[in-house]
N, C-alpha and C positions, 0 to 999 in steps of 0.2 A: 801513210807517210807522217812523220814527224813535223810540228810546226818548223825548225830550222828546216831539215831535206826540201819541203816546200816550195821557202825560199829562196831554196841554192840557186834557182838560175834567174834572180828576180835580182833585177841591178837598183841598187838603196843611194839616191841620191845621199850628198851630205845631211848633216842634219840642221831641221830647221832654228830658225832666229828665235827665242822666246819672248820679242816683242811683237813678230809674227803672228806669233801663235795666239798673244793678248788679241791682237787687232782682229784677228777672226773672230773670236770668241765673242768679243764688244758687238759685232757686225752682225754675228749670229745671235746673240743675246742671250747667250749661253754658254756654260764651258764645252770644250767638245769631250766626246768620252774618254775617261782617263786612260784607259788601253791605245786607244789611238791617239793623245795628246804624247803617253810617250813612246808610239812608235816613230809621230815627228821629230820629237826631240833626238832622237836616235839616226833618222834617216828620214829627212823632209820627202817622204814621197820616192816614188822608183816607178819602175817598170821592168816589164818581162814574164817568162812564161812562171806559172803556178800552179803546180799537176800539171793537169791536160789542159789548163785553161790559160789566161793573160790577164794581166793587168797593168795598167798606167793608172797609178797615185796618185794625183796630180798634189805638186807641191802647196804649202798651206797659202803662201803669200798670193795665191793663185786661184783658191777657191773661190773667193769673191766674182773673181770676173768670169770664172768659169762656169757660174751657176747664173750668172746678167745672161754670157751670149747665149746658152740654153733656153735662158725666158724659163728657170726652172721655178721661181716662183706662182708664175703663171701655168705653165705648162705640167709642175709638179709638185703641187701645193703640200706644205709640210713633210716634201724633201729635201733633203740638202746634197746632193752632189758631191762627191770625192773622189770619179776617176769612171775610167773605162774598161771593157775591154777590147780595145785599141778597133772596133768596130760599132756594130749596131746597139750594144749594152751600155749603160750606166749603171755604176754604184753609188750608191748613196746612204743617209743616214734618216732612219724615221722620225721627225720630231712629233709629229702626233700618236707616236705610239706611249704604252706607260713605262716602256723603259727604253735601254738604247738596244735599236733594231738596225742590224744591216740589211740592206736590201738592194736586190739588182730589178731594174723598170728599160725597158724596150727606149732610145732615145725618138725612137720616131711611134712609137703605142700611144695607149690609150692614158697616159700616168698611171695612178695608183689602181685601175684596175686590172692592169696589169702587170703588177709588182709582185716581186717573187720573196720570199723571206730566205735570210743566209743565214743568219746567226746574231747572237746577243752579245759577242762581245767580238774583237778584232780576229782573237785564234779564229772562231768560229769562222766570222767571217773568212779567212785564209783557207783553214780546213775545208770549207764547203767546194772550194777549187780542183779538190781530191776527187769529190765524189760523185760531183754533176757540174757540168761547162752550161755556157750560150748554147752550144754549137746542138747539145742533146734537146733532142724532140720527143 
């Protein structure tokens, strides 16, 4: 499937605020990756199905507290948190890797030893929805 077909049945909040997106970035102390800075700008975040799989974005203005009630600092040391799938998964962004890594981590596992690698950039990240779910054992 094509990156659009993917997203046909993935509902694209508005787009987010770009003082938002500053205040993340300050918070995070970094910019976040330019592929996903402008799919917020575009569509702060969404949900619904992609491929055979799910996701919930979670909108930017919303990161912050999303990754506190997590305990993801604690719980998932240079992760950063940016959504679900709307069950037992997190996505997240690698910051201890050398570049920008998406990754999905079990929210009740082990963190990063059981972290799964998606892709280097947001396509990827989308595309990997194609080709392996949660749900595959």
């Amino acid at each position: 499937m094509t990156f659009t077909e993917l997203l046909s049945r993935f509902e694209r909040f508005p787009p987010a605020v770009p003082d938002d997106l500053a205040a993340c970035e300050r918070t995070l102390g970094r910019p976040l990756p330019l592929d996903l800075r402008n799919f917020l700008l575009a569509s702060n975040g969404g949900e619904g199905p992609i491929g055979e799989g799910y996701l919930s974005l979670w909108r930017v203005e919303t990161l912050e507290s999303k990754n506190a009630a997590h305990a993801a600092a604690t719980r998932f040391p240079g992760l950063f948190l940016i959504g679900t799938d709307g069950g037992a998964e997190a996505f997240a962004l690698d910051l201890e890797a050398g570049q920008t890594t998406y990754v999905m981590v079990p929210i009740a596992g082990r963190g990063r030893a059981d972290m799964i690698e998606l892709g280097h950039t947001f396509r990827e990240f989308i595309s990997s929805f194609d080709h392996w779910t949660a749900s595959d054992d």
